[in-house]
N, C-alpha and C positions, 0 to 999 in steps of 0.2 A: 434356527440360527437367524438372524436378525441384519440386514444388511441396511449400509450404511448409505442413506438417501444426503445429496449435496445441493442445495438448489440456491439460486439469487433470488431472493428476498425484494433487496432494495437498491437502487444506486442512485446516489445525492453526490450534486456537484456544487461546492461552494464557491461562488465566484466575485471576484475583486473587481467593482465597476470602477472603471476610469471613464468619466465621460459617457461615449455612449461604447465601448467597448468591453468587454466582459473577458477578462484572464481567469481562468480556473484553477486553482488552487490547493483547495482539500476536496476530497473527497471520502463520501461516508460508505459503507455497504456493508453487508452481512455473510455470515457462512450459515445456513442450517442442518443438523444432522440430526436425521429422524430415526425417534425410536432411545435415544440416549439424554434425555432430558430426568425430571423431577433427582436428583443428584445421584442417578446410575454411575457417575462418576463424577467423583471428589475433586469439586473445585480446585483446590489443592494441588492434587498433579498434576489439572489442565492447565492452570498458571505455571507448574513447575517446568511440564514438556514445553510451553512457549517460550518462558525466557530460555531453554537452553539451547531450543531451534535459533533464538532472535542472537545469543550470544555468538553463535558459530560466525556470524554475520557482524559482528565488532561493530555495533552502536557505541557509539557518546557516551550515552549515559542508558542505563535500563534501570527499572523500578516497577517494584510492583505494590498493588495496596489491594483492599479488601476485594474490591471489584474490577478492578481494570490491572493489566500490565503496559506501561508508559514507556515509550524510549523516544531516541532522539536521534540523528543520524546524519548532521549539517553536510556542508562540500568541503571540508577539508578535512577529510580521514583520508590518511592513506591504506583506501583499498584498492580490489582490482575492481574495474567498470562491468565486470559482471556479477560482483556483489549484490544482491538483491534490495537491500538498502540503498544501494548509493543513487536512486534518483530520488528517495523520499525522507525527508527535512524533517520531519517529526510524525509519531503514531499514537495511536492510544487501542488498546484491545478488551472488552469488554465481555464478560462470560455471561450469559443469560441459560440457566436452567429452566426452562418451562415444564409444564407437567410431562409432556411426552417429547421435545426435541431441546437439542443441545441449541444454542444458539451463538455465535461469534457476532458481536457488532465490531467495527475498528472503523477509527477516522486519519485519513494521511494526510501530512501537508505536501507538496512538491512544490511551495515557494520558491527555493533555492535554485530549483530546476527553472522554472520564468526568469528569472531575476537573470543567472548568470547567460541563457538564452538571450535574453532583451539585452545585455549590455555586448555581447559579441557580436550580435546580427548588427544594433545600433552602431558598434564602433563599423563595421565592415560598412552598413548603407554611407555613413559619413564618407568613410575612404574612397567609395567607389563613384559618391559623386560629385565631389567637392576635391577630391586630391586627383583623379584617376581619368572621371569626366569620361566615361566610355559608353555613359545610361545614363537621359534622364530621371530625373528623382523619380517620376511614376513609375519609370520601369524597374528600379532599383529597389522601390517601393515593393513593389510585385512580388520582384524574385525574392526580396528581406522577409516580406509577410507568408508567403510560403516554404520558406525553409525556416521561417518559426514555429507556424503550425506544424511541420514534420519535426524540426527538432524537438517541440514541449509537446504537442499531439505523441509523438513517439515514447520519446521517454517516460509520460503517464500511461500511457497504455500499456507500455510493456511491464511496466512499476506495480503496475496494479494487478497485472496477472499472476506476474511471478510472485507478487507480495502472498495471493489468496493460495497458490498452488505449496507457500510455507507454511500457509496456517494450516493446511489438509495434512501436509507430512509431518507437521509437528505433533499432531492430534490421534496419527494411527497407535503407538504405543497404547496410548491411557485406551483408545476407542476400543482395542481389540483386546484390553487384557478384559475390560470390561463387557466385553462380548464372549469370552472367552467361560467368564465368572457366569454371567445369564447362563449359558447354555450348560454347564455345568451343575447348577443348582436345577435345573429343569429337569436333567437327566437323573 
């Protein structure tokens, strides 16, 4: 029987330069599962098992085409905040078949997550030091720039975990009926 290897591949940070500051924004990475590539399993149901994992999860918009399953997932859906989409702004999922492993590439955006971050820390540094005067701007400065890093640091990291730990349970169906069929013709 054939057990299912998971490893990180790759991780690509696309970053949106302002000046000399660098905001992170998409990110690239892969799943590989070893031992289920050259088409052990039909494209077909791996796109079919994603989009119904991705649907559980009430995207935007979802689509699929020849190679990739695409969705979308802005900041105003109303879901709960532990919806696994809701810190990432758009996806794209890409099936690579290699001769011997499955491969998953997927690119996220978490724009939405910067964006809505930078305008509430923003509005809050203004208040605190121009209406409130309790900190100056450095120190305001400080406290703003690290409770952004933790609030956009945070919610990408946790975005991204839980994004990869969907794409794993999405995939055990098709993996294991498919493992299921090897071992079966072996015997």
């Amino acid at each position: 029987m054939d057990q299912c290897e998971i490893e990180i591949c790759r991780r690509d940070f696309r970053v949106l330069k302002i000046s000399r500051v660098g905001i992170p924004i998409d990110w690239s990475g892969e799943l590989r599962f070893a031992g289920f590539g050259g088409g052990r399993v039909p494209t077909g149901e791996l796109k079919a098992a994603l989009k119904q994992e991705l649907e559980r999860h009430q995207p935007s918009s979802l689509e699929e085409s020849e190679e990739s399953v695409t969705f979308t997932a802005g900041p105003l859906r109303f879901v709960a905040n532990f919806n696994v989409l809701a810190p990432i702004n758009r996806g794209v999922i890409r099936i690579d078949q290699a001769a011997n492993d499955l491969v998953l590439r997927y690119e996220l955006s978490f724009l939405h997550v910067v964006v809505i971050a930078s305008l509430i820390l923003g509005t809050i540094f203004c208040a605190e030091v121009f209406v409130v005067q309790d900190f100056t701007a450095k120190e305001a400065g400080v406290v703003v720039s690290g409770l952004w890093l933790w609030l956009c640091g945070g919610n990408i990291a946790l975005g991204i975990h839980r994004f990869r730990a969907l794409l794993r349970y999405a995939l055990i169906p098709p993996l294991a009926r498919a493992n299921q069929t090897a071992s079966s013709q072996t015997a």
